[in-house]
Backbone and ligand atoms as CSV (ligand in chain L), in Angstrom:
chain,resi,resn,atom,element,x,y,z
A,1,UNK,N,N,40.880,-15.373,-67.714
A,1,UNK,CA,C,40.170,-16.238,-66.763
A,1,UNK,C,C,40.724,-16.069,-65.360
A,2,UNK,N,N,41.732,-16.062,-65.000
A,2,UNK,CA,C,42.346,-16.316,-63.709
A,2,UNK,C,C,42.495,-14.631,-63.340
A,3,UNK,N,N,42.556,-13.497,-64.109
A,3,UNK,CA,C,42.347,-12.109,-63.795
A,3,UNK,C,C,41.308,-11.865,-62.749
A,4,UNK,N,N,40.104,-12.336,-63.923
A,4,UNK,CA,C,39.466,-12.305,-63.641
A,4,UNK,C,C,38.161,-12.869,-61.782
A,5,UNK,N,N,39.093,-14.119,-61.589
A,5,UNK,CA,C,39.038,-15.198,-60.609
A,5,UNK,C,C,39.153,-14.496,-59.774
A,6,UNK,N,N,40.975,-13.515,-59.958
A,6,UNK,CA,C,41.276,-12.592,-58.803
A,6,UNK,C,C,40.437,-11.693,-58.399
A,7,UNK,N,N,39.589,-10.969,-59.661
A,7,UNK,CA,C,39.093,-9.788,-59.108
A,7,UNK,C,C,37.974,-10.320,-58.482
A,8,UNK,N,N,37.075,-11.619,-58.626
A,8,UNK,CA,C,35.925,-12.459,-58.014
A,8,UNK,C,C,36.359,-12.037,-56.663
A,9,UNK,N,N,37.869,-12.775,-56.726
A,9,UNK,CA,C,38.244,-13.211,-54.856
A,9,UNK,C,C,38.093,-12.135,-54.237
A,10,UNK,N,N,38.701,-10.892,-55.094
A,10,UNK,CA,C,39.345,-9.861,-54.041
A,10,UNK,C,C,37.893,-9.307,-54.318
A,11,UNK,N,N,36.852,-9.370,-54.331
A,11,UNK,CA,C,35.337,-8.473,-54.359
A,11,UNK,C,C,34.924,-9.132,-53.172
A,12,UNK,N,N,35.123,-10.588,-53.450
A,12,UNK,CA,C,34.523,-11.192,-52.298
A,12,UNK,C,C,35.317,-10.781,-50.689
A,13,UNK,N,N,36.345,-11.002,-50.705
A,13,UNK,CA,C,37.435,-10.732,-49.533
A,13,UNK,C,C,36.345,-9.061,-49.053
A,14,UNK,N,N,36.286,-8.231,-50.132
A,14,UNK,CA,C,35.878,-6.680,-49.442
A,14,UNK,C,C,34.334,-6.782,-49.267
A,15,UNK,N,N,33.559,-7.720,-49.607
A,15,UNK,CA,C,31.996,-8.187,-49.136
A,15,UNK,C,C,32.246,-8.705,-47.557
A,16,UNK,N,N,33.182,-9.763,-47.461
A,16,UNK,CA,C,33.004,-10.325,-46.345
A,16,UNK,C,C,34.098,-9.436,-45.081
A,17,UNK,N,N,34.463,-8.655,-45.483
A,17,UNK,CA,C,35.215,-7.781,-44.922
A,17,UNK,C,C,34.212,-6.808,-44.407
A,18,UNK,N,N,33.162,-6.201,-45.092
A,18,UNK,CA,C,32.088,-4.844,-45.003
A,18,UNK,C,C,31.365,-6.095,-44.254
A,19,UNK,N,N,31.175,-7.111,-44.035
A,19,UNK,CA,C,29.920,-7.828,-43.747
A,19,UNK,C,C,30.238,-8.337,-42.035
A,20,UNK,N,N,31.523,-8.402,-41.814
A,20,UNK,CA,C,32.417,-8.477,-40.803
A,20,UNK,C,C,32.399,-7.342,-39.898
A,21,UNK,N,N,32.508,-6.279,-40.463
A,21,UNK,CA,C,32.625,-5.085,-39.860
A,21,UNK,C,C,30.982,-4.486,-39.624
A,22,UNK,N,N,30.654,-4.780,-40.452
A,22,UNK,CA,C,29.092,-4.395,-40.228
A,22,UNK,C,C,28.170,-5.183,-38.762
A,23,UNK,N,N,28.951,-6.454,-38.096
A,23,UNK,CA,C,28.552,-7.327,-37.396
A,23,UNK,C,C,29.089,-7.555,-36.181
A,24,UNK,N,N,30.355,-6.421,-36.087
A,24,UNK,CA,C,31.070,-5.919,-34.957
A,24,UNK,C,C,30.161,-4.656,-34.517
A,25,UNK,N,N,30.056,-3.957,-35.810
A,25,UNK,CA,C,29.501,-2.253,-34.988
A,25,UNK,C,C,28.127,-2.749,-34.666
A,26,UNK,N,N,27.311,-3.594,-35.322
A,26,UNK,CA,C,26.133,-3.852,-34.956
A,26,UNK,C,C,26.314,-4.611,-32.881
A,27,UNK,N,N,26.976,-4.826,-32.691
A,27,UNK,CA,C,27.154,-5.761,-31.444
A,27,UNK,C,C,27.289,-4.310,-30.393
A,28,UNK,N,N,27.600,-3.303,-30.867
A,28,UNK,CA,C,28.123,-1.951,-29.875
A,28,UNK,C,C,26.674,-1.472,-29.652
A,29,UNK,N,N,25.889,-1.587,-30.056
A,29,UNK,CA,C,24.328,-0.791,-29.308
A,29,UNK,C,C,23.879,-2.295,-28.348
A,30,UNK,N,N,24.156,-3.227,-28.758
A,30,UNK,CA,C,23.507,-4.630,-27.951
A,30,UNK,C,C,24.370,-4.308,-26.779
A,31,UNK,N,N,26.070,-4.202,-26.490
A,31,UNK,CA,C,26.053,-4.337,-25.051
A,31,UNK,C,C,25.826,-3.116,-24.508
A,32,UNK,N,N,25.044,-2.224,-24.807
A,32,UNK,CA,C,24.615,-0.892,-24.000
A,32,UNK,C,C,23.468,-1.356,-23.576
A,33,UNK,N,N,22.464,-2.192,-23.643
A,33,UNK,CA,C,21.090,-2.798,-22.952
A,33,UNK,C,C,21.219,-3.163,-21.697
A,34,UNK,N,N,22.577,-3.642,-21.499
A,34,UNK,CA,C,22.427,-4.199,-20.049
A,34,UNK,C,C,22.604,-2.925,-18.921
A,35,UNK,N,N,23.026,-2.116,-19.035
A,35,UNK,CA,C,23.299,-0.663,-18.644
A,35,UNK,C,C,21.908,0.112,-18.273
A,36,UNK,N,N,20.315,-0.453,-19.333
A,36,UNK,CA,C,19.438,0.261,-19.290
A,36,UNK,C,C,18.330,-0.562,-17.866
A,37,UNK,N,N,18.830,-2.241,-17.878
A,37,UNK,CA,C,18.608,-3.013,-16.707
A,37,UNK,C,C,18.730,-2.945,-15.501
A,38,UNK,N,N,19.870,-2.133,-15.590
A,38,UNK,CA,C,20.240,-2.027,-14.035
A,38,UNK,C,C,19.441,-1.194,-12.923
A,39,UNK,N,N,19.068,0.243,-13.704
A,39,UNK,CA,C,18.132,0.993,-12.730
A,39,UNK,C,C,16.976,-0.132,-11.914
A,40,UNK,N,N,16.727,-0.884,-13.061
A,40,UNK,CA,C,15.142,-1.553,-12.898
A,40,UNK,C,C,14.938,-1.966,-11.517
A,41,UNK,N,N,16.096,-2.469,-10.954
A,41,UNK,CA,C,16.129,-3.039,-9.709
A,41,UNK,C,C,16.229,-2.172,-8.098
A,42,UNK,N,N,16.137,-0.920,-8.739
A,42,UNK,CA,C,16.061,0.121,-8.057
A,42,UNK,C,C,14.792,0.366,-7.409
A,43,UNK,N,N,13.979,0.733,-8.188
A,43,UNK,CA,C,12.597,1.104,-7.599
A,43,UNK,C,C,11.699,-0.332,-7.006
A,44,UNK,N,N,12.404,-1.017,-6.792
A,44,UNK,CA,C,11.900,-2.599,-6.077
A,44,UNK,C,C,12.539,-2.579,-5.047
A,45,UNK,N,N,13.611,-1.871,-4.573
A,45,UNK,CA,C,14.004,-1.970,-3.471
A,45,UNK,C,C,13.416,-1.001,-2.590
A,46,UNK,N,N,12.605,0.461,-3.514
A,46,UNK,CA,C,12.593,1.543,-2.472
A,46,UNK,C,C,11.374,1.377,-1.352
A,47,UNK,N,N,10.132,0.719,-1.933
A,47,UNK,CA,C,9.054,0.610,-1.124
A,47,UNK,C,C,9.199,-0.045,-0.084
A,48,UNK,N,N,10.205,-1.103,0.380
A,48,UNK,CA,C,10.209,-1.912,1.301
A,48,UNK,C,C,10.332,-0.925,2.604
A,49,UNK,N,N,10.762,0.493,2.819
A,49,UNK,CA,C,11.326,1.047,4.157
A,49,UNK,C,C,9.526,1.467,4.773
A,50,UNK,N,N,8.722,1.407,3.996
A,50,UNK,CA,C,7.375,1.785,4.061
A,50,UNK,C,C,5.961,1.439,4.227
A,51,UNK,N,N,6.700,-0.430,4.302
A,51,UNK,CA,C,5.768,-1.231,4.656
A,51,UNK,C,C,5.397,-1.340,5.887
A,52,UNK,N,N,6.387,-0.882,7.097
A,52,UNK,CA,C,5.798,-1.295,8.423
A,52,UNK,C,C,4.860,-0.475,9.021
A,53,UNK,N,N,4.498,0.463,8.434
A,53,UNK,CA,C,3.144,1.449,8.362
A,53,UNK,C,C,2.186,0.921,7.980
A,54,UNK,N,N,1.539,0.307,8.382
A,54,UNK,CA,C,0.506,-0.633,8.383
A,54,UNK,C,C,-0.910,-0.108,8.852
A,55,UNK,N,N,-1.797,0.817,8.840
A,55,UNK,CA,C,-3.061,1.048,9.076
A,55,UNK,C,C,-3.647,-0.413,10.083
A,56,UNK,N,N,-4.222,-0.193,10.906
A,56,UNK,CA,C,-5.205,-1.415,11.342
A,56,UNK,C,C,-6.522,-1.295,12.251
A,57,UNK,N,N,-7.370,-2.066,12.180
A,57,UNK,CA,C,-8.483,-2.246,12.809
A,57,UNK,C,C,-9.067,-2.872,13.836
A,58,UNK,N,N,-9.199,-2.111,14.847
A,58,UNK,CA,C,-9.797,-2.654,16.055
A,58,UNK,C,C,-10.586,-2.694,16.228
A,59,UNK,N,N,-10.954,-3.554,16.869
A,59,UNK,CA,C,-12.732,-4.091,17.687
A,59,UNK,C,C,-12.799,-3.748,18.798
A,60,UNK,N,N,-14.106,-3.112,18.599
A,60,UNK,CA,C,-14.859,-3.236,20.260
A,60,UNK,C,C,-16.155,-3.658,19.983
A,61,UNK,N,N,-16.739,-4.433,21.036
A,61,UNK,CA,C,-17.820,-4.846,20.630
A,61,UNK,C,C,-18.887,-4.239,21.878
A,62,UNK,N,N,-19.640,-3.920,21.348
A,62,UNK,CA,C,-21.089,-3.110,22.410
A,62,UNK,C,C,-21.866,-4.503,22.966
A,63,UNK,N,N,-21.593,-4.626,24.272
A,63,UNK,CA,C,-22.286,-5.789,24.910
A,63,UNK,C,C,-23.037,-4.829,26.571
A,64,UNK,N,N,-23.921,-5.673,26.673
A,64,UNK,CA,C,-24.405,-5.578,28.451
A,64,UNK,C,C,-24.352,-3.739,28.404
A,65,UNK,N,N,-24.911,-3.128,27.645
A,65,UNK,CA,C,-24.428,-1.552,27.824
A,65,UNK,C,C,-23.391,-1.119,27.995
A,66,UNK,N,N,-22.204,-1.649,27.499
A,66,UNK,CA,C,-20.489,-1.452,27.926
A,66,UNK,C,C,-20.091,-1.642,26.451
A,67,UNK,N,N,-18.634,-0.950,26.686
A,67,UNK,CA,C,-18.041,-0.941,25.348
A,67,UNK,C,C,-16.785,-1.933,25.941
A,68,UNK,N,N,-16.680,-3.119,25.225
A,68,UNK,CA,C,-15.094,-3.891,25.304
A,68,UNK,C,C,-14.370,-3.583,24.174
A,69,UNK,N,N,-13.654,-3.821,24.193
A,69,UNK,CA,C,-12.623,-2.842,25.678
A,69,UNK,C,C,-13.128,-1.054,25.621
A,70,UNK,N,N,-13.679,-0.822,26.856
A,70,UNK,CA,C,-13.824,0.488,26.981
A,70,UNK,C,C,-12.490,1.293,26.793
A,71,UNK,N,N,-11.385,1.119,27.340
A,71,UNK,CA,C,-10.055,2.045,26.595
A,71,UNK,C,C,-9.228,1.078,25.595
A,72,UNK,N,N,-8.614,1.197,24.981
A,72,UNK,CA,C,-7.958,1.750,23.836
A,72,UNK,C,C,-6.822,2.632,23.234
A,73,UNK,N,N,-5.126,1.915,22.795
A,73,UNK,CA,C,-4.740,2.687,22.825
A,73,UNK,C,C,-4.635,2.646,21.138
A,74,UNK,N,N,-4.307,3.106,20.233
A,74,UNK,CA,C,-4.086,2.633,18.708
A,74,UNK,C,C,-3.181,3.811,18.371
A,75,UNK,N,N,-2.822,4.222,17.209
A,75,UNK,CA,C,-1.627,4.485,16.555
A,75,UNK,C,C,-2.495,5.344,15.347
A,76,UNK,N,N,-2.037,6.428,14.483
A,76,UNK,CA,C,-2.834,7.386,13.735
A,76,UNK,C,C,-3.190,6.934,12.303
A,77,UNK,N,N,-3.876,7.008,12.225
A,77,UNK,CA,C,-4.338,6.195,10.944
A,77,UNK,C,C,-4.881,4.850,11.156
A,78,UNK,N,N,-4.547,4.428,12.322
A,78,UNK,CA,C,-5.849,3.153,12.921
A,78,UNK,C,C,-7.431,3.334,12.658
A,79,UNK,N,N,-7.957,2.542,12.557
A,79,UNK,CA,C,-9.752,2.565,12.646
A,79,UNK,C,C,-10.226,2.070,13.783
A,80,UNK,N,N,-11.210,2.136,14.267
A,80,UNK,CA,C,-12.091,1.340,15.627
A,80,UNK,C,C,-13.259,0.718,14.884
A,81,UNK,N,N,-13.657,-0.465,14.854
A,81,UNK,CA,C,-14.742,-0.769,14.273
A,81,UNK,C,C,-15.840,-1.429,15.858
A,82,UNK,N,N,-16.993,-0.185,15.818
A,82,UNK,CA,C,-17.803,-1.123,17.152
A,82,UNK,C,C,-18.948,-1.695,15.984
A,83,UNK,N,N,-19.188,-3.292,16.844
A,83,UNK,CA,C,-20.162,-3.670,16.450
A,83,UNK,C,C,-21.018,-4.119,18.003
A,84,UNK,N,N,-22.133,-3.590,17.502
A,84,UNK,CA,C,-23.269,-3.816,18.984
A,84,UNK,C,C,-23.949,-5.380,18.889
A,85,UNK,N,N,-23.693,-5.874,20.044
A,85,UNK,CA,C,-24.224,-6.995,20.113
A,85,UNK,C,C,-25.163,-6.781,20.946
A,86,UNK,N,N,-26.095,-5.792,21.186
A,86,UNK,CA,C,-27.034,-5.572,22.200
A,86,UNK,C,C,-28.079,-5.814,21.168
A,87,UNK,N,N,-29.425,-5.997,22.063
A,87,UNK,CA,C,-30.480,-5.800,21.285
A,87,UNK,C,C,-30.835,-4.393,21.172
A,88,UNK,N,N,-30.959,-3.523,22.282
A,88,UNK,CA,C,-31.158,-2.291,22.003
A,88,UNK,C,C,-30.013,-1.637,21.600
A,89,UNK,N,N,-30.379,-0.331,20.856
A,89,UNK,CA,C,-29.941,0.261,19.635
A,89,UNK,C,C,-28.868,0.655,20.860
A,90,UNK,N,N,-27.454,1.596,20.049
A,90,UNK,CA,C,-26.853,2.266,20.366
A,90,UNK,C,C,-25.744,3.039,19.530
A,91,UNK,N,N,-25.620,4.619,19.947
A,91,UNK,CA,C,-24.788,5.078,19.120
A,91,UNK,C,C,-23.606,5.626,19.610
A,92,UNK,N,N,-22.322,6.342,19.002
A,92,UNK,CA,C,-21.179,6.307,19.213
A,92,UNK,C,C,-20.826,7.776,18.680
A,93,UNK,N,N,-20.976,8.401,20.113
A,93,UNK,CA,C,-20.613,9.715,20.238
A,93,UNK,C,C,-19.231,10.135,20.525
A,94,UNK,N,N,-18.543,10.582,19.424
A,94,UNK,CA,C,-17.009,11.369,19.774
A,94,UNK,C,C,-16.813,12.287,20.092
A,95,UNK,N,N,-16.009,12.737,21.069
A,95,UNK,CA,C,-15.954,14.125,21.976
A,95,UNK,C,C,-16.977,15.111,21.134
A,96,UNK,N,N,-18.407,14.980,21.780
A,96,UNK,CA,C,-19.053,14.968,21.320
A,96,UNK,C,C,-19.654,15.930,20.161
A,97,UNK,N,N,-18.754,15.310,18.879
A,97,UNK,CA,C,-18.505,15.614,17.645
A,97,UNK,C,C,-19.769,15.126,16.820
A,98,UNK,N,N,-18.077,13.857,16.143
A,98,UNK,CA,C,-18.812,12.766,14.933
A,98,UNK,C,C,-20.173,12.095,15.829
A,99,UNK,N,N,-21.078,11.539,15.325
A,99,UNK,CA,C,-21.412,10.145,15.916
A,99,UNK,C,C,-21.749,9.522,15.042
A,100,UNK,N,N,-22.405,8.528,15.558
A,100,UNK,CA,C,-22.438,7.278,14.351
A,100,UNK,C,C,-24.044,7.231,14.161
A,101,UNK,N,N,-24.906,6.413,13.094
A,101,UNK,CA,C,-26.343,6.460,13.144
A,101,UNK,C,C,-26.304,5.640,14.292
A,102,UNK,N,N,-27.299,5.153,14.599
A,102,UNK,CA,C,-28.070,4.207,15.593
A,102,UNK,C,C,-27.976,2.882,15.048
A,103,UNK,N,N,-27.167,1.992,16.017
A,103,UNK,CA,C,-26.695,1.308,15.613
A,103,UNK,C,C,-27.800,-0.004,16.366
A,104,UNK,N,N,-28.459,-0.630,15.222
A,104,UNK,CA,C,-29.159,-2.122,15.754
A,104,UNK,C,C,-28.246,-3.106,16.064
A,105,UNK,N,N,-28.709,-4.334,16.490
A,105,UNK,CA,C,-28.038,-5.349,16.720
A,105,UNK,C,C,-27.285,-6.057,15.995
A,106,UNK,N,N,-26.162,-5.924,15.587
A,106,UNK,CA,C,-25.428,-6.841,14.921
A,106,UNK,C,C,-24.415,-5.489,13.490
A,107,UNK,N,N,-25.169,-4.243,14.278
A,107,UNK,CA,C,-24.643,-3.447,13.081
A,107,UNK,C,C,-23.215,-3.303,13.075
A,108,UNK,N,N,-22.481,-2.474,12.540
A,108,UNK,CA,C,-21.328,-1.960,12.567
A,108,UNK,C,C,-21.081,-0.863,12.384
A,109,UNK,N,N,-20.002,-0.150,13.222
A,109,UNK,CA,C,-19.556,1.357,12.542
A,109,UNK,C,C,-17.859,1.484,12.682
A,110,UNK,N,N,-17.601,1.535,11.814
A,110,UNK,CA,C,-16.115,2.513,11.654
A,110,UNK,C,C,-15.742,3.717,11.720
A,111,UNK,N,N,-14.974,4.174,12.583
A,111,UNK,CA,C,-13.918,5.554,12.401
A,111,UNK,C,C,-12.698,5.472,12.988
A,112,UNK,N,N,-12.110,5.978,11.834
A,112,UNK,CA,C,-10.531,6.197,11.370
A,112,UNK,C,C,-9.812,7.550,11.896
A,113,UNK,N,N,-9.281,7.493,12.883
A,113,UNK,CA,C,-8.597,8.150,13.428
A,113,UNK,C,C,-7.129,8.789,12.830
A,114,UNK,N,N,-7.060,9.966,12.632
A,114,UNK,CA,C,-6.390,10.448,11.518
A,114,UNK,C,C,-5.237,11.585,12.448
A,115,UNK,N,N,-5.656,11.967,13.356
A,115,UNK,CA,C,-4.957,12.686,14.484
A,115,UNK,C,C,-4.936,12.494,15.742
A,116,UNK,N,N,-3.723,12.608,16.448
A,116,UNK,CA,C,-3.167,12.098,18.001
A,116,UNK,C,C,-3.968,12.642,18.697
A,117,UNK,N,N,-4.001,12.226,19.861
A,117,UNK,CA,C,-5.135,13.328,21.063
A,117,UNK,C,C,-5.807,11.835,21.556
A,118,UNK,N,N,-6.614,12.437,22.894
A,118,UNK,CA,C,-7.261,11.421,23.637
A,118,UNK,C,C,-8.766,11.698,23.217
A,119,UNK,N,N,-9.548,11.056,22.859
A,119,UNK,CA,C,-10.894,10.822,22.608
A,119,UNK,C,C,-11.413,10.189,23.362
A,120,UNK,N,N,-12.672,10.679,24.018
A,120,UNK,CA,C,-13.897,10.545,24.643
A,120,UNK,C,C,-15.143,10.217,23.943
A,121,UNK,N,N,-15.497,9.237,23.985
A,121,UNK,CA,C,-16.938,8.512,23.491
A,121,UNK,C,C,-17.886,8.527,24.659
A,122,UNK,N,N,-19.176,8.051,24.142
A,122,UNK,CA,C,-20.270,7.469,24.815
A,122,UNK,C,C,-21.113,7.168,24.128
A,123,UNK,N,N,-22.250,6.599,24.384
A,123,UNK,CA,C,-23.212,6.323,23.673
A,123,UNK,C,C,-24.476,7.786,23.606
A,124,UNK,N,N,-24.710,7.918,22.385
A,124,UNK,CA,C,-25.699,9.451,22.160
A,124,UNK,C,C,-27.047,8.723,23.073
A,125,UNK,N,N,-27.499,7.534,22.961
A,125,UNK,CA,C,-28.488,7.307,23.557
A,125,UNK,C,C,-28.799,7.081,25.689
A,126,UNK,N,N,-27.277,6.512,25.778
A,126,UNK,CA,C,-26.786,6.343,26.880
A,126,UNK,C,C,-26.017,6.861,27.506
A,127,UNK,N,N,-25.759,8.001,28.010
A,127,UNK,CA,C,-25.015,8.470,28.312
A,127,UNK,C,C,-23.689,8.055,29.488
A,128,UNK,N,N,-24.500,7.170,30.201
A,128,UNK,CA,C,-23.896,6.263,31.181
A,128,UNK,C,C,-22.277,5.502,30.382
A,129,UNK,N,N,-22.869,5.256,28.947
A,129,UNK,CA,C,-21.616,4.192,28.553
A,129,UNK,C,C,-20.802,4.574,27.709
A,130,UNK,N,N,-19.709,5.058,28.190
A,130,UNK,CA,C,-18.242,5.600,28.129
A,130,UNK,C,C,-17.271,4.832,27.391
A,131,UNK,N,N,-16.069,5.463,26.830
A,131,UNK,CA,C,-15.204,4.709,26.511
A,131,UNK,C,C,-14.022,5.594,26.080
A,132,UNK,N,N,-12.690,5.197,25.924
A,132,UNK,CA,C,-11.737,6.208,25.547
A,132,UNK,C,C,-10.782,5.371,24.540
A,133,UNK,N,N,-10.561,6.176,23.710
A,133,UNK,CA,C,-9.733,6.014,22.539
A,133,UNK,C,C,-8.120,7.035,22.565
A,134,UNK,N,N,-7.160,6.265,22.737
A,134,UNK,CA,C,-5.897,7.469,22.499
A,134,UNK,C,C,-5.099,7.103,21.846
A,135,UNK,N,N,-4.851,8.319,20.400
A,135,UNK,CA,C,-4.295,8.137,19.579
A,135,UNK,C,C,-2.787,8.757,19.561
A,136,UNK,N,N,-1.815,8.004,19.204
A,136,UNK,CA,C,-0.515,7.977,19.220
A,136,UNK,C,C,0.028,8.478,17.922
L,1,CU,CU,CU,-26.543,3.031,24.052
């Protein structure tokens, strides 16, 4: 009986011994996770140097046969948006390139200026009404 008791104990002692040890090595892959965290905070910091590049949009508005503001200085990758507040039509001739359709009252047109240089407008219909754009 009591041999026997011993060999109970001492089975148990080498269960909770393997069960011990099994619950240490298991803990050695858990603190390697925090190691895989750390990059994470990396690529959250990198975009911030790249935000002050900001694209933006200016107005001019087509009034009285004039462009306000007839000059213009903006930055590359800026847009100009004219909208005509005239009743008669008018369009928006770039060194006289692009132009725009014919623009009714209340229309709009955009272009995005993508390279530096001084630009010369007018109206395709008017030739009288001028305006300058210079890109930085
Ligand atoms: Cu015009």
């Amino acid at each position: 009986m009591r041999k026997s008791n011993i060999r109970l104990a001492g089975v148990l002692l080498i269960i909770c011994t393997a069960v011990l040890f099994s619950a240490c090595a298991a803990k050695v892959p858990v603190s390697s996770t925090p190691v895989q965290s750390t990059p994470k905070e990396t690529p959250i910091e990198s975009p911030k140097p790249s935000q002050p590049v900001f694209p933006k949009t200016v107005a001019v508005d087509i009034r009285d046969f004039r462009f306000d503001p007839d000059e213009l200085v903006i930055n590359r990758g800026d847009a100009v948006s004219w909208t005509n507040q005239d009743g008669a039509a008018h369009t928006i001739l770039i060194n006289g390139g692009v132009e725009s359709p014919a623009l009714r009252e209340f229309d709009v047109w955009n272009n995005t200026f993508t390279q530096p240089g001084t630009y010369h407008y007018r109206c395709g219909i008017h030739p009288s009404m001028v305006g300058t754009i210079v890109v930085q």
